[in-house]
N, C-alpha and C positions, 0 to 999 in steps of 0.2 A: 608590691602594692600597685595597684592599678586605678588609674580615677579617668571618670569620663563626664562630660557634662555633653547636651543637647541645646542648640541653640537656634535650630532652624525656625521651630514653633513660635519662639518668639518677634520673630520679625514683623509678622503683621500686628499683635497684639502691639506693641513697643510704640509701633506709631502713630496708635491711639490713645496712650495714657501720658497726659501732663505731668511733669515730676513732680507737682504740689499738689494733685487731682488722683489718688490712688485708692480708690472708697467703694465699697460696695453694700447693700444694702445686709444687715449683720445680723449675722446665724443667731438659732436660740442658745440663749445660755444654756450650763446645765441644770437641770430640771427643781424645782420644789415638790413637797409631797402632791400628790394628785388627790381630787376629791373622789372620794367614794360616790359615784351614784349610778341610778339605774341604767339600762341597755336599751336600746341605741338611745343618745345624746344628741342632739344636734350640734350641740356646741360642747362636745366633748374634749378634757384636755388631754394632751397626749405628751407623754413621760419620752424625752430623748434624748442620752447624753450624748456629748459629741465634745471629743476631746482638743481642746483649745477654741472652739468655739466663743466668738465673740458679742459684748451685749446685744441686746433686740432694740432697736429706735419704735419708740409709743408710735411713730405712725406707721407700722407698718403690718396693725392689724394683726399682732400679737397679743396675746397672755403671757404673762410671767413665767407660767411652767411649761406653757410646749404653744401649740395653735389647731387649730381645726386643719384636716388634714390636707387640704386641696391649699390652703394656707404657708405650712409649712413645707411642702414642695413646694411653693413659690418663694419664697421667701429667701432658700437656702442658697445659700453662693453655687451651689454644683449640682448635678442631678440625682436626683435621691428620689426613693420612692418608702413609703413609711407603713409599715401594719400597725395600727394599735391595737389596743387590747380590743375593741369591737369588732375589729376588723378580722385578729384573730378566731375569733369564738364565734364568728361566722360561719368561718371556714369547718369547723366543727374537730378540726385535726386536734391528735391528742399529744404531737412534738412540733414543734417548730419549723422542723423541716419541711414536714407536708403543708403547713402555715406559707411560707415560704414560695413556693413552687408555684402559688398562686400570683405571683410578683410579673410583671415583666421580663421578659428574659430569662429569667430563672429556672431551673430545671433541679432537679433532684435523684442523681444517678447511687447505686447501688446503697450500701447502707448509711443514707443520711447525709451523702456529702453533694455540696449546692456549686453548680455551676454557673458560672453566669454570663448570658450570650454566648453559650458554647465553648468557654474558658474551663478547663477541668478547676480543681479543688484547690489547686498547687496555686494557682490564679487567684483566689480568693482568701479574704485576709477575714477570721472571725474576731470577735471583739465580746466583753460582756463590761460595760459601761466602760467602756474607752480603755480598758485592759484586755491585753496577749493574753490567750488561752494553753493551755500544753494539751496533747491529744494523747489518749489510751489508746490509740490502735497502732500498732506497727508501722503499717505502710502510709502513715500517715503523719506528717505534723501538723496538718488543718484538724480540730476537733470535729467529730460527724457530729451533727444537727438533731439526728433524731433520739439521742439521749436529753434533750432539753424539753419535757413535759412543759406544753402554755400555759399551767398551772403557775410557774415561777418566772415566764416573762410576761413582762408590762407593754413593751412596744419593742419593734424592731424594725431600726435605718438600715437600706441599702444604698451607699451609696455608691453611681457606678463609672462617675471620674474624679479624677483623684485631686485631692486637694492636698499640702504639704504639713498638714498637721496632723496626717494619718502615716504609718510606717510607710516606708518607700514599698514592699511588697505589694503591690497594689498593679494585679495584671486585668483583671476583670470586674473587681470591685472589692469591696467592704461591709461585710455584716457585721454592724452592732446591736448585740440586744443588751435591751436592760432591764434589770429587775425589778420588782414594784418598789416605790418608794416611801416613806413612813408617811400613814395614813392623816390627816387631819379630824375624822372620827372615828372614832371605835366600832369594828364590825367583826362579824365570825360567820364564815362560810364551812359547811362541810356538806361533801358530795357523795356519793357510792355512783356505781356504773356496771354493767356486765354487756359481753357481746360476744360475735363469734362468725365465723366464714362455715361455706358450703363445705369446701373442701377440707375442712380441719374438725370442726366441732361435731362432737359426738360419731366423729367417724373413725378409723383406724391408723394408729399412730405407733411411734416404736420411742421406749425411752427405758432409764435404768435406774436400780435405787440411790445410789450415789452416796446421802448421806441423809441424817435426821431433818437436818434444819434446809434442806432445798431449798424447799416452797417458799422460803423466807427468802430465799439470793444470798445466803450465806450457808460454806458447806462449815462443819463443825469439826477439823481437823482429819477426817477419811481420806480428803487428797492433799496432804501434806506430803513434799517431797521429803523420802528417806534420808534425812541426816547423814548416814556413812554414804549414803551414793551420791549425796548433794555435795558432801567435802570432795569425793573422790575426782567427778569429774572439773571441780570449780577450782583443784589443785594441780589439774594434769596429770595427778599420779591414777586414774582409771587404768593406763593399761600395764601398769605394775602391779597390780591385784594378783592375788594369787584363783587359781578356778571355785576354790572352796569359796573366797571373796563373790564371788561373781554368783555364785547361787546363792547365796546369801542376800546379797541385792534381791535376786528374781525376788526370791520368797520376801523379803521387807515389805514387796507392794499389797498393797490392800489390791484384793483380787476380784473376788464374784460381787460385793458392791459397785465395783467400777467397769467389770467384764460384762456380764448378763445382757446383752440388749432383751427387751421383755417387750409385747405383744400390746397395745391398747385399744382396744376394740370402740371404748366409747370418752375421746378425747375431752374434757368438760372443756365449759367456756367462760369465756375470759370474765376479770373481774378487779374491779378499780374503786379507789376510796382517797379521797381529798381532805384535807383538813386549815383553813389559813385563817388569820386574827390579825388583828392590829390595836394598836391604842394609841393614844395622845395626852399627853397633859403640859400644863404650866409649870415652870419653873423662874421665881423672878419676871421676867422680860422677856427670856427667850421660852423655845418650846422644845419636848424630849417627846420622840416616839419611837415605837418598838412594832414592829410586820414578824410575820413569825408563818411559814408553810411545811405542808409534808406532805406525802403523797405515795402511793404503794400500787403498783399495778401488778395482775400471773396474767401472762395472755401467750397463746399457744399458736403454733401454725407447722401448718404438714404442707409440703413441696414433695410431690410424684413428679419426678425431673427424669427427662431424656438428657444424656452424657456422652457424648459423641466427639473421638477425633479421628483424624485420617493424616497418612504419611502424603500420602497423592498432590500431586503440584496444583491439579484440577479438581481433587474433590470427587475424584471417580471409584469406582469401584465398593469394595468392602469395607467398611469403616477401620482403621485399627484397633480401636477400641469403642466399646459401644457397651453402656450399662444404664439401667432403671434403675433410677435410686429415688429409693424414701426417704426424706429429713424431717423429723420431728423440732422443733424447736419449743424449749418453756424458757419465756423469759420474762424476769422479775424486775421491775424497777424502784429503788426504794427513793426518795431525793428530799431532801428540807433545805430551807431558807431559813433566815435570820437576819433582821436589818434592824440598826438600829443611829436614828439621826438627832439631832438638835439642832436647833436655827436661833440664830440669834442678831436681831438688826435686818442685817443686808447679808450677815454669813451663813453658810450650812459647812454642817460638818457628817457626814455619812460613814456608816461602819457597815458594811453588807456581807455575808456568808453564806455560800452555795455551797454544798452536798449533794451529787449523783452517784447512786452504786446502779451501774445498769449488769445481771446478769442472763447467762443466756447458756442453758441444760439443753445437749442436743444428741438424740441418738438416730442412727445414720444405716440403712440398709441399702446395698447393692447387688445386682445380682445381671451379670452381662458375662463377654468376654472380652482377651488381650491377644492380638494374633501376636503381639512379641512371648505370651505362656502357649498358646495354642489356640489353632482355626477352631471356628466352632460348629460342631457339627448340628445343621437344623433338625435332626430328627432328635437332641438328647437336651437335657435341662441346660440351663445356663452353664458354662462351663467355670466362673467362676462369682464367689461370692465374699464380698467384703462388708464388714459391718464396723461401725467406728461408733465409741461414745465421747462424748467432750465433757467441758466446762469452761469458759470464757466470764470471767470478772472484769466488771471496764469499771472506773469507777474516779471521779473529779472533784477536788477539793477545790476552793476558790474565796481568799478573804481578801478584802479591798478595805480602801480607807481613803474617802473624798475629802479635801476641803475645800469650799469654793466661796472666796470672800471679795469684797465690793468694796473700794474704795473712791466713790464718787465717780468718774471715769476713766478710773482704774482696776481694773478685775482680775483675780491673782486666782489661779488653778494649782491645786497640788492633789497627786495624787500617788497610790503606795499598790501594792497588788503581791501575794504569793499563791500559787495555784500548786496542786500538785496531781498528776492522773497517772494513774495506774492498770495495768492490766494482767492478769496472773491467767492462764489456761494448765492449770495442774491435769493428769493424767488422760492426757489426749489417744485414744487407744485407738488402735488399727488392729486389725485381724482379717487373715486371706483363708478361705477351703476353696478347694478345687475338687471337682465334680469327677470322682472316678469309677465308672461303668458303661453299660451297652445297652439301652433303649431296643436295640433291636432285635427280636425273638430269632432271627435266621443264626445271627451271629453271637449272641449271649448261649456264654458257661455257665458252669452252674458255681463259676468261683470267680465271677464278676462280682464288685465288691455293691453297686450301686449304690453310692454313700458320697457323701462332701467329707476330704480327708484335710488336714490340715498336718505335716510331718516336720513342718520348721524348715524342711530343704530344700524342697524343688520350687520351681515358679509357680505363681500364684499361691503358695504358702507359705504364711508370714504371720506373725505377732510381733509390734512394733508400739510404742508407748515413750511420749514426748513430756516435756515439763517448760512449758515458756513463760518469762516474766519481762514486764515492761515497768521501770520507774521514770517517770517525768519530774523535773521542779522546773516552773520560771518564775524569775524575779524581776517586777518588773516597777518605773516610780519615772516621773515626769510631772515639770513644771511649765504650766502655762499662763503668757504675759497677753493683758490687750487693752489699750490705750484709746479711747475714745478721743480725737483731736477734734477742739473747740471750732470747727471750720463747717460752713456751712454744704460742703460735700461729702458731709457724716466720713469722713475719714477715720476708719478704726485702722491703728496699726498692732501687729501681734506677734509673738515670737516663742519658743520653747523649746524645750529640751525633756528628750524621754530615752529612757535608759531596760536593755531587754539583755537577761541571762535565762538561755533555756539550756536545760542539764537532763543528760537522757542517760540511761543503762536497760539494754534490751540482751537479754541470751533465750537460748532454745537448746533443752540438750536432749537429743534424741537417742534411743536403744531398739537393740533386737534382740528379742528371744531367741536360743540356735541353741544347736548341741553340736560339740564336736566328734560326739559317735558317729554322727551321722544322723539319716533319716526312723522320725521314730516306728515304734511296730504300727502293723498296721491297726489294730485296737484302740490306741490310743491315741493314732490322729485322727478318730472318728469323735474323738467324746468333746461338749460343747466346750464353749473358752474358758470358763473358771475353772473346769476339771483336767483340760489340757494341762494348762500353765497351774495347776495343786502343786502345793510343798511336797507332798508326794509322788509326782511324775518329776517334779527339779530337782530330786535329790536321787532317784532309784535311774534317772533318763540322763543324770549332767546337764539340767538343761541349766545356763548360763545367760548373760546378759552382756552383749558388746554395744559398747560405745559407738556411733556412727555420727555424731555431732558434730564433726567439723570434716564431713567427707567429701563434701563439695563448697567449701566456704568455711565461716567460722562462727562458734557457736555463742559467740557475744560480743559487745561491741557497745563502747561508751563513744558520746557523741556530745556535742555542744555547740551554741551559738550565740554568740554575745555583740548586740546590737547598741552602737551609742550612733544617736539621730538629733540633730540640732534646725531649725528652722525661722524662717524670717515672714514673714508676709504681711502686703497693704490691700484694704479691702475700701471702696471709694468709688463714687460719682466722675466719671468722667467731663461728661457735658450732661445737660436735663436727659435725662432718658436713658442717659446710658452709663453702666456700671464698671467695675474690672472688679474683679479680684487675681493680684500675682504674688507670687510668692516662690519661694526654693528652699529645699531640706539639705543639710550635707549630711548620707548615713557612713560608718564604715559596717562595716560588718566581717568579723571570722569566725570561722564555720570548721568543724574539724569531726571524723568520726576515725575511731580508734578501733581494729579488730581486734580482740584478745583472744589468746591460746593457741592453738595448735590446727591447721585449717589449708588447703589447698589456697586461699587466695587469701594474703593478710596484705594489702594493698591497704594503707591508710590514707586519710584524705585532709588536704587543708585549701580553705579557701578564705583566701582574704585580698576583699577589695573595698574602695571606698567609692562613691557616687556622688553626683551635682544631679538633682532630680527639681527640676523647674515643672510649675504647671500653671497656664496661664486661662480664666474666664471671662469671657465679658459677656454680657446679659443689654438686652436692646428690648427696651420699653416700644413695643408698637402701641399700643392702645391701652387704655387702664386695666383691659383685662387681659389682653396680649404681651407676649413677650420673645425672642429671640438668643438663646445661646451659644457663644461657638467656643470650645474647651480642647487646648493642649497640654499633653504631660508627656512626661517620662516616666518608667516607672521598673521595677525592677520584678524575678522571681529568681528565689536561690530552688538549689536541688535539697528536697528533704532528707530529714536523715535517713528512712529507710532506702529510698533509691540509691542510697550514695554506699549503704553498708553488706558487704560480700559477705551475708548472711541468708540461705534458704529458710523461707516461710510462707507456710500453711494458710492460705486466708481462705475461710470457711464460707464466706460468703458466696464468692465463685464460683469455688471448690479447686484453685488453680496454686500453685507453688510462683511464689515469688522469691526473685534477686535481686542483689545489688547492684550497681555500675559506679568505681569507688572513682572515677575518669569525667564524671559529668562537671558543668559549669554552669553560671548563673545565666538566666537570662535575662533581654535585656526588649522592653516594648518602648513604642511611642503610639501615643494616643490621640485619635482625634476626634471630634463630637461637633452635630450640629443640630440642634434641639429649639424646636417653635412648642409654645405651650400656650393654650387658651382656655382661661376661666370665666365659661362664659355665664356661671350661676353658682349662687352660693352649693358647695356642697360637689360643685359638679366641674368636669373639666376632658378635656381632648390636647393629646399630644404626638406628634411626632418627630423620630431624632432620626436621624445616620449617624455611624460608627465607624472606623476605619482602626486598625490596629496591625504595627508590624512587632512581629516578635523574631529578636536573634537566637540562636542556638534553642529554639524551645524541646523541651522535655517529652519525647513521650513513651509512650507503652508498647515492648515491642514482644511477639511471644515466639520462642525456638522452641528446637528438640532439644535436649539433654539425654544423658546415657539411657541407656534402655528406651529411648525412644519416649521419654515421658516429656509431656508438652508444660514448659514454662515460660513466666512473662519477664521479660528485663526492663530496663530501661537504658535511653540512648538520645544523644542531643542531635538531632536533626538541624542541618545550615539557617534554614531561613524557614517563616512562614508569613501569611499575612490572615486577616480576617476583617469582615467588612461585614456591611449589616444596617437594617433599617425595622422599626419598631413603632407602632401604633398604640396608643391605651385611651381609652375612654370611661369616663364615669358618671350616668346621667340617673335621674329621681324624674318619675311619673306618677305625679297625686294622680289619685285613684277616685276622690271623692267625686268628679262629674259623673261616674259611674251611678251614684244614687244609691240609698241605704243606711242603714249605721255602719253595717260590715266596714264600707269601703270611707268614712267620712275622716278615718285617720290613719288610713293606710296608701304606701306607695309600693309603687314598681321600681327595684332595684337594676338596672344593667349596666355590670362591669365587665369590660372583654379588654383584653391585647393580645397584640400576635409579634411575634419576632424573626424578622426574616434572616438568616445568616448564611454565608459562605466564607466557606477560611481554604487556604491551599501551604501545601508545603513545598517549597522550595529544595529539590535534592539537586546534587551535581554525583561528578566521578570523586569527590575530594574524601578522603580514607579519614572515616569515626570510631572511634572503639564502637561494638557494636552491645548487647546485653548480654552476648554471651561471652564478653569480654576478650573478644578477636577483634584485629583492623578488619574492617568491611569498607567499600564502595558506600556511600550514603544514597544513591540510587539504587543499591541492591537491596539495603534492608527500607528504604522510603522509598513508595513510588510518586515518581515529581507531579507533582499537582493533585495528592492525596489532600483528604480532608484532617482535621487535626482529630484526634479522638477526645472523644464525648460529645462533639459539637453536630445537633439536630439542624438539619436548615430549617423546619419549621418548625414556632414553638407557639400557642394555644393555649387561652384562659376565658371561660365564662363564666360568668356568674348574671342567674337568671333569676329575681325573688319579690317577694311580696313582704313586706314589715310596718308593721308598728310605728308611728313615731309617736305615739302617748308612752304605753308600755311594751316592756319584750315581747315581741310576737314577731317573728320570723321563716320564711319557709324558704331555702335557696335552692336550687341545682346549679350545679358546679360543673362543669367540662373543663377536662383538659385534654391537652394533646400534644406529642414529641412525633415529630419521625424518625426516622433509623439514625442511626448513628453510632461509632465506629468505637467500641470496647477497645480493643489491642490489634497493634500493626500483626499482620498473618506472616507466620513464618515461614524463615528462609531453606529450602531443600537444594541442594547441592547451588545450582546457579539463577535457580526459580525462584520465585515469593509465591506463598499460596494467597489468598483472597483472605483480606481482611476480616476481625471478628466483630459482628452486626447485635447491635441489640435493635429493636421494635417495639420503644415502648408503647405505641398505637394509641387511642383513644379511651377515657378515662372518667367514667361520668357520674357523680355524689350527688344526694340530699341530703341536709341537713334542715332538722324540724327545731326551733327553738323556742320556748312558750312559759312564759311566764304565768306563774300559780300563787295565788293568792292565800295565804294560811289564815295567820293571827294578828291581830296588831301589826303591828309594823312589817314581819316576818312575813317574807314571801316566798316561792320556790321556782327553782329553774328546770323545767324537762325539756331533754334532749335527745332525739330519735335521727339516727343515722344510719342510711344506706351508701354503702360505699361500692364502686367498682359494679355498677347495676348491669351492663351488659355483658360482665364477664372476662374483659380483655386478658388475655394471657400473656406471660413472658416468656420472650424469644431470644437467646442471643444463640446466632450460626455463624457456619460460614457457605458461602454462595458461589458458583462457577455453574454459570448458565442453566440446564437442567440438575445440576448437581446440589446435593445442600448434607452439611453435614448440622447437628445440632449441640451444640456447644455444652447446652444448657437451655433444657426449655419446659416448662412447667405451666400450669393451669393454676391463675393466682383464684376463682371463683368471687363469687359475691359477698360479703360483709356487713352484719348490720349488729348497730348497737343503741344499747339507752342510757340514760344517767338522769337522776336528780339530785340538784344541789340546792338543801335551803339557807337560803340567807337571813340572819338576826340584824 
């Protein structure tokens, strides 16, 4: 057991707060239903839970349920920045994530997961109304963001210093979103939508039949893992089988539905459908309402990707490997909502239910060479070709249970939560042919075979087919206390306790297709992959199925962490003008991941420590519209479960083999913040902060060779880093009516922008770290000292440029964003050299969205929505770089995007 508290921080704060003067101006409660009405609001409310948040004092230019938004940044003890639902549906994005990105700081790296001020994912704590989320991806315990259709969020808090009523994990910030809340009238929305990109729609795509029911995101039992080979390898007796066993398996597999990749010439486009309701009525005294959504999107996308790595210290020469690959992607998302609340008095009581199944049908064509199978000769086709087909199921349960009751200046928070996320990728296929003949007429026989063979023996022929599942549960329930003290320096005092069990089981068991005759005739490793791998080539050839699941690691691994967090905090006036809020959490936390079976590395891992996590604000009234704040914390990050588990996995994303480091430890930041904000009109406001942040042992991403020379990413605690940083946002309204006309007599000019400027460095010495390939290393050798921390942009860009409405919806925005490079995975180490770090380029990013309200029948009116995304085409880049040299990692032509939707409203 280990405990540490921080006490530096506090020394200036300390001798400013009276011990009977600890007050600060008090967060919003949690939320009341919101009123239904039209778009943009001027005085719209905005839905925001915020767990242990304490009452709102009448003068301080609040509503009951939330405040107008330049309002509730101010208002809030800590720095927080707020989307609500208008603010959302601005943006026109169809998940949260890309909602998001528009935020200050905020960034949004590979799929869906949100960085913040250049803090990766690990850094970032998600929430969905003041409840711990579980994540369906592997390499992940953060959930990614863009399975959350803004269909089912209502507003979403960042907030991005840390206050002690939030989990200690808190390195870069907090996203909470919330659901909608039960409506006060009765309404029914339903939407349809269709859209589609350059590069994908009606162009040329590769995908397979799989099963009946796809297109719905549900397969109908065709990749169900075989029963006797699921016992086999899930009892360790696989390689007790006897060989007749072992053909047997082959043939079990459903074959040419899951083998075929198949040809599509004219990709259709995409197509979406809404459905939400709500109702309200009386009961006695109090009131009972019921919110109810669903929502179904097919939307397709083709990536023509360069794949490029090199052994070379410099990046010179001949790539080692260098392939053009096609990816098709259909992915389906199906997701419903369910709320149901009652109020009564001063109470509510909330029941809420989220459902996500996000699936994702991907077929996969390559065609390059490997100089570890053979150099390639320029005068002959590709020398080798691989083709892969998947299925990936992600899929999130989530049912909560608020109460939030008032007892005169006393307010009692309870709250319950069980999530459960899942992810199954049943029959993951790989398939290699190697290119055997002579292009050249000098030197071509007439018994050159000129054919793609595939024999199961030699290099670059292979048939290979995986089965991985992912189960999550967390349970999670916390009480929160807050005391309004009868003293005239609004003194709230608060305190609570939250309690977190998250429970994981992840395996992956992978197979090869082989014979031990050997290499097959040459006939038969010419015919395509279903007739290859036929019950009749596995029975007359022996061809067989070995186990390779635990060849470099282990093929499963139960993992768990159970979080109890207790807290105190005074929020209070110090002198006129000026505020504190202090407060400290004590969490402990233990953390454990378990390898199971039979594996080259069964290193299991426990980690258990406890923490004093203080964080202190004070807030300095310059002017009634000015204000001043300066914020210390501490805060922690533990190592996820996937980094921590000596398990290899496939993340398709990339397209990159990840491992574990079962050796990693938590890490540990101190935070500083100095924040001027000025509200100098309703609606509108300019800020700027600095940031400073030291992080111990931080976590990152480091990529080596592996046997054969195949390039993968580990992870490894690097000594020390810092990061530091300064951020501007602005939000101003230009009535438009001097302009003259009807056009312009109720319309304004919207400009919102912020920029975020960061630098971060790492600290290495000569002092010996495990490194990701699980060797002591020099931390100098695998970090170069004064490297940047990965994923972190120095510069980050947000525009927003529009014209709107303030009667009814009428909208017309462009959007810019912008990221500069920034650092995917530390570049691997060759003998005594590091090669150059892996770059991605997000570049420049520039949207319309047209938003226009249509007038029907009686009351009923209609929403049309026209968006172009990505207009100048920017492309994805991630390389690596040494001077003239560049190899390409991963680099694709994302093209342009455009879509419609209307939605009418009853």
């Amino acid at each position: 057991m280990r405990q540490t508290i921080f006490l530096g921080g506090l020394l200036f704060s300390s001798a400013l707060v009276a011990p009977a003067a600890l007050a600060q101006t008090p967060a919003p409660p949690p939320p009341a239903p919101p009123v239904q009405q039209a778009e943009p609001e001027p005085e719209q409310e905005i839905e925001v839970s915020v767990p242990g948040a304490s009452p709102v004092q009448a003068d301080a230019d609040v509503v009951v349920t939330g405040t107008r938004t330049p309002n509730i940044v101010r208002v809030m003890p800590q720095v927080v920045s707020v989307l609500s639902a208008a603010d959302i549906a601005r943006t026109g994005e169809g998940d949260i994530a890309g909602a998001l990105q528009r935020v200050t700081g905020l960034s949004v790296v590979g799929n869906g997961f949100v960085f913040v001020r250049g803090l990766g994912d690990r850094y970032s704590l998600a929430l969905l109304n003041g409840s711990p989320l579980p994540s369906p991806e592997p390499l992940r315990r953060v959930v990614p963001l863009d399975i959350f259709p803004t269909s089912v969020i209502a507003s979403s808090l960042v907030q991005k210093s840390y206050s002690v009523n939030y989990p200690g994990e808190f390195g870069g910030g907090v996203i909470n979103l919330t659901t909608p809340a039960v409506p006060r009238d009765s309404f029914l929305n339903v939407g349809i939508g269709t859209s589609g990109d350059v590069e994908t729609t009606f162009n040329l795509g590769y995908t397979y039949f799989g099963s009946d029911t796809d297109m719905f995101g549900f397969d109908d039992g065709a990749r169900r893992f075989p029963p006797a080979l699921r016992a086999a390898v899930e009892s360790g007796t696989f390689n007790q089988t006897t060989a007749a066993q072992r053909r047997d398996f082959a043939m079990s597999l459903t074959n040419a539905a899951t083998t075929v990749l198949q040809t599509n010439r004219n990709i259709p486009a995409n197509f979406s459908a809404e459905l939400s309701a709500g109702t309200a009525f009386d009961v006695g005294s109090g009131r009972i309402g019921v919110i109810a959504a669903a929502g179904f999107s097919n939307s397709w996308l083709t990536r023509d990707a360069l794949q490029q790595t090199s052994n070379d210290p410099g990046i010179a020469g001949t790539p080692q490997t260098s392939f053009r690959t096609v990816t098709t992607d259909n992915r389906v998302v199906v997701n419903g909502l369910l709320g149901l609340g009652a109020s009564f008095g001063e109470h509510q009581i909330r029941w809420i239910n989220l459902f996500i199944r996000d699936t994702l049908k991907q077929g996969r064509l390559a065609a390059g060479f490997n100089r570890n199978v053979t150099d390639q000769d320029p005068n002959l086709p590709p020398s080798l070709i691989e083709q892969n087909t998947y299925w990936f199921e992600r899929q999130l349960f989530n049912s909560q249970l608020v109460a939030e009751f008032e007892f005169g200046d006393l307010s009692v928070d309870l709250r319950a939560a069980y999530a459960n996320a899942r992810r199954e990728s049943p029959y993951e296929r790989s398939i290699g042919y190697f290119y055997l003949g002579d292009n050249n007429p000098a030197t071509r026989s007439t018994t050159d075979v000129d054919d793609y063979v595939n024999n199961l023996a030699q290099g670059g022929q292979f048939a290979n087919i995986a089965f991985s599942a992912l189960d999550e549960n967390v349970y999670s329930g916390g009480l929160d206390l807050a005391w309004r003290a009868p003293t005239e320096n609004r003194l709230v005092l608060s305190a609570g306790y939250a309690y977190t069990r998250t429970e994981r089981t992840s395996s992956r068991f992978q197979f090869q297709y082989f014979s031990p005759n050997g290499a097959l005739p040459l006939g038969v490793s010419q015919e395509r992959p279903d007739f290859l791998l036929s019950d009749f080539n596995i029975q007359t050839f022996n061809i067989q199925l070995r186990d390779v699941s635990g060849a470099e690691g282990t093929a499963a691994y139960e993992a768990d962490l159970t979080v109890h967090g207790a807290y105190a905090q005074a929020e209070g006036e110090i002198l006129n003008g000026l505020r504190a809020t202090v407060g400290i959490r004590y969490e402990d936390g233990d953390q454990s991941v378990q390898p199971i079976g039979i594996g080259a590395v069964l290193t299991p891992t426990s980690i258990n420590n406890s923490y004093w996590l203080p964080a202190v604000t004070v807030t300095w009234d310059l002017a009634r519209d000015m204000q001043l704040r300066f914020h210390t914390s501490q805060t922690i990050a533990r190592p996820q479960f996937r980094e921590l588990a000596p398990q290899i996995y496939q993340d398709f994303e990339s397209d990159r083999e990840f491992t574990g480091n079962p050796f990693l430890v938590d890490s540990e930041l101190l935070n500083f913040e100095t924040r001027y904000e000025w509200y100098f009109a309703r609606d509108q406001r300019l800020s700027l902060a600095g940031f400073y942040k030291r992080i111990e042992n931080p976590i990152e991403a480091a990529a080596f060779f592996a046997g054969g020379g195949q390039l993968r990413v580990g992870f490894a605690n690097a000594p020390e880093a810092e990061l530091y940083g300064a951020e501007i946002e602005a939000q101003v309204y230009v009535p438009l009516d001097r302009l003259g006309g009807a056009f312009f007599d109720t319309r304004r000019l919207l400009l919102i922008g912020n920029y975020t400027y960061t630098q971060s460095s790492i600290s290495a010495t000569n002092r010996t770290i495990i490194g990701p390939d699980l060797q002591p290393v020099a931390s100098n050798l695998l970090f170069q000292d004064g490297a940047r921390l990965t994923g972190q942009s120095d510069h980050l860009a947000n525009l927003q440029i529009g014209i709107e409405d303030t009667d009814r919806l009428s909208q017309a925005t462009f959007l810019f964003s912008y990221a500069s490079e920034r650092v995917t995975n530390r570049g691997p180490i060759q003998g005594l050299l590091r090669q150059p770090d892996i770059i991605e380029r997000p570049g420049l990013r520039v949207d319309f969205v047209l938003r226009q309200e249509v007038p029907l029948f009686g009351n009923t009116r209609g929403e049309l929505k026209l968006e172009a995304r990505n207009i100048f085409g920017q492309d994805y880049e991630e390389f690596q770089e040494s001077g003239a040299n560049r190899i390409d990692i991963n680099s694709y032509r994302l093209g342009q995007s455009f879509s419609a939707s209307f939605t009418v409203r009853f």
